[in-house]
N, C-alpha and C positions, 0 to 999 in steps of 0.2 A: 815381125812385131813381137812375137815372144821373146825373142834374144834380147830388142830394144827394154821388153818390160821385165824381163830377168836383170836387168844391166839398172833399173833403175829411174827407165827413161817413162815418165807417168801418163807423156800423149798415146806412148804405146800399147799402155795398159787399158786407158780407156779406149781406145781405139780396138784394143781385144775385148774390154766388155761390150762396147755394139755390137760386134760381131758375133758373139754368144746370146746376147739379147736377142739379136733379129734370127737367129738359131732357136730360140727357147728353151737353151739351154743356160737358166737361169742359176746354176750352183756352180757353174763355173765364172760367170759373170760377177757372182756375188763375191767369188776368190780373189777375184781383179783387182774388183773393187776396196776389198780388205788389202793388201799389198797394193795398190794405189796410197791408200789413207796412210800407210805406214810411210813409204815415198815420201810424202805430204801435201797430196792431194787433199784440197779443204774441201772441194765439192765432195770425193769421195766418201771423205769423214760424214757428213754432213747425211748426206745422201744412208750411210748403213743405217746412222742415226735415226734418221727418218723410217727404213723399212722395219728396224727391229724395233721402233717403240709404237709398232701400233697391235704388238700383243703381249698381255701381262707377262707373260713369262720370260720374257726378251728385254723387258722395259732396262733392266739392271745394267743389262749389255749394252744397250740404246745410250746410253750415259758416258758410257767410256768411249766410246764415238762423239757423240756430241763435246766431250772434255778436250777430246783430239782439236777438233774443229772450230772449238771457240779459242785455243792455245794459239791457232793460226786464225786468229781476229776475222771469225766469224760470228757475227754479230746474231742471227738468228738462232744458232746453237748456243749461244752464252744467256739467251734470252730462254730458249727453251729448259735450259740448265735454273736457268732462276726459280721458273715455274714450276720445275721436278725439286727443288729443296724445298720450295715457300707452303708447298702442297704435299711434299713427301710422296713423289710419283717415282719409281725404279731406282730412291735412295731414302736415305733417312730423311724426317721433317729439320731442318738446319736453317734457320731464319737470320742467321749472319753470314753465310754458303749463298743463301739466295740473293741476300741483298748485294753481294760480294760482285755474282756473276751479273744482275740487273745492273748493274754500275757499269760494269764494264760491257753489257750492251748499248746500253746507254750512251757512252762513248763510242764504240765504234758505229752511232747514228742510227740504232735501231729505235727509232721513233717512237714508238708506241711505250717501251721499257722505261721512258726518262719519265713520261706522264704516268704511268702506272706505280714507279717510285715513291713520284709525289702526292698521287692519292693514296698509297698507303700510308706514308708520314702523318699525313696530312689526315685522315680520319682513322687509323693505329691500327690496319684491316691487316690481317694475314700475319699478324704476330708483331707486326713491326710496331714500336713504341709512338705514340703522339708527338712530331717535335715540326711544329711550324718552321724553323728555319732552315730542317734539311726540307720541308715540304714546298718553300721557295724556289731553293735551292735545282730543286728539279721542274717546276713548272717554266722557271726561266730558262735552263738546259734543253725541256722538249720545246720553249717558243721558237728558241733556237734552229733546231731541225726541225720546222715547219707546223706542230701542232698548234692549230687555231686557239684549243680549249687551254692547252699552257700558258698561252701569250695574255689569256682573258683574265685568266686565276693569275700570273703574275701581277696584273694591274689592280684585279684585287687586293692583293697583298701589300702594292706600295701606296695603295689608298687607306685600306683599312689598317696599316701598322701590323702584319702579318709576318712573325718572323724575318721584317727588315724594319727598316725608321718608314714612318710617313715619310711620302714623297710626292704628292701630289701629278706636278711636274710627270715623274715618272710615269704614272700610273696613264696617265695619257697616252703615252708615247706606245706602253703595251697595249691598251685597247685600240687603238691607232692599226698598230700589226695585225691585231687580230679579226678587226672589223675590216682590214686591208683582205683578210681570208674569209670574208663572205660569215663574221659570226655573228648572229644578229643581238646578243646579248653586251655585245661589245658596244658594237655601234650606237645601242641603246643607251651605255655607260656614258660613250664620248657624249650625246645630245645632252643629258644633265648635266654631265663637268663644263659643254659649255654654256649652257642655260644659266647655269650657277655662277659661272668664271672662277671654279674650282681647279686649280693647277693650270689654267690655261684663261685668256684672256673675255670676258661674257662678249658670248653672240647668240643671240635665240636664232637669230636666222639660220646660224650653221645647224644650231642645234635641231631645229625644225627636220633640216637634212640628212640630219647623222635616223633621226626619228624615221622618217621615210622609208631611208635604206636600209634599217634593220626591220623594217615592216618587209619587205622585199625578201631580206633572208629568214621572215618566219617566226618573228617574233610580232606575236599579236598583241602583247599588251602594246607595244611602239606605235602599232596602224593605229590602235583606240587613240593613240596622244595626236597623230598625225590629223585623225579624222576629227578629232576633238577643235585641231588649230583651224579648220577648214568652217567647221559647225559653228564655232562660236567667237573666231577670231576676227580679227579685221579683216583679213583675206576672206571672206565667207563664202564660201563654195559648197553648194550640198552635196552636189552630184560628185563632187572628189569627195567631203566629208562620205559619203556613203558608201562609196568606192573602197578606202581606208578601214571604214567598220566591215565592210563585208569580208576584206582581204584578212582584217581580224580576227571574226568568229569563222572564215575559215583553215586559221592556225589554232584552232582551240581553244579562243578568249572567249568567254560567256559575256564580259558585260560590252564586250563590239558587237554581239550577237545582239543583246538588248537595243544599245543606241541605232544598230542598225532597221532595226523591224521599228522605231520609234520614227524613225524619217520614212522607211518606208512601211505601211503599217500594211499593204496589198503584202 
């Protein structure tokens, strides 16, 4: 194994840092691992990165590890890198460095960095300037890779004229996505756009439904309207209407809290 990790070969190298690890002979392990990363071992990169930035005095070195490891498109060290410039942790404060590497976690699908983007754009936190259409820009990018809350704020955006044109139309299709991921503000969204026949064509009935279902993922003021259609609707049902306010005030709605102690007053 040594000859293989002298030669170059990096399974040999980590296969000699197990074998120092399960020895406790952790300072040879840690050599491996440095001559690994060089190799271009990205776990190894990744990995120094991680041991030496969990003490201030290492963080600096942490850096050029992690620099290593995001170069070979690793997406959670180009994201940690973001966070070390935006915050000036084991480099200078550099808030075009951070936006630099967040971009480019962002691309290599680190999920979380494409939303974090665009809430910085998006309310100017962390040095970054206010500009709604890179604040789009990325909320569409993390709906992309699966964030429920980008797909939401996207369809805000092409509702409310948000660093894109109104789109109505559009703006459906993202709340669509993201009530498709259990978000109850979404689905909240879709029951008015079709209550209304805003971008899409009026159905109370669906909208009723879209109402329901985001009572279900924890949107309480939606159980008030659902319990509201049951209470006072043609369908009059108490025992659902009460069902609905209870499910309300217990997502933290005060006035389903009310209607509900109103039907039932015990």
């Amino acid at each position: 194994l040594q000859t293989g990790c002298d030669n170059g070969e990096i399974k040999a190298c980590l296969a000699l840092t197990m074998h120092y690890q399960n020895e406790l002979n952790f300072e040879k392990a840690e050599a491996l691992y440095i001559k690994a990363c060089d190799f271009g071992s990205l776990d190894s990169c990744r990995h120094m990165g991680d041991l030496l930035n969990g003490e201030d005095e290492t963080r600096t070195e942490a850096m050029v590890y992690y620099q290593k490891a995001c170069a070979l498109e690793d997406g959670d060290s180009c994201f940690k890198l973001g966070t070390a410039y935006e915050v000036g942790i084991g480099v200078d404060k550099n808030i075009a460095e951070a936006l630099k590497f967040y971009d480019k976690a962002c691309h290599l699908a680190r999920k979380l960095s494409c939303f974090q983007l665009a809430v910085a754009f998006e309310k100017g936190l962390g040095g970054f300037q206010k500009d709604m259409k890179k604040a789009t820009f990325y909320y569409k990018k993390s709906c992309r890779v699966g964030i429920d809350n980008g797909c939401y704020n996207s369809g805000i955006a092409y509702f409310k004229g948000l660093g894109v044109e109104i789109n109505k139309q559009r703006a459906v299709k993202y709340f669509q996505r993201a009530c498709d991921m259990e978000f109850g503000r979404a689905c909240s969204s879709l029951a008015i756009l079709y209550n209304k026949g805003l971008g899409t064509k009026k159905n109370p009935k669906l909208a009723i439904l879209f109402y329901i279902k985001a009572c279900h993922y924890e949107d309480g003021r939606a159980c008030t309207t659902a319990g509201n259609f049951y209470a006072l609707g043609s369908a009059s049902d108490k025992e659902r209407a009460k069902e609905y306010y209870g499910m309300g005030c217990k997502h933290g709605y005060r006035k389903a809290c009310g209607k509900f102690h109103t039907i039932d007053p015990s």
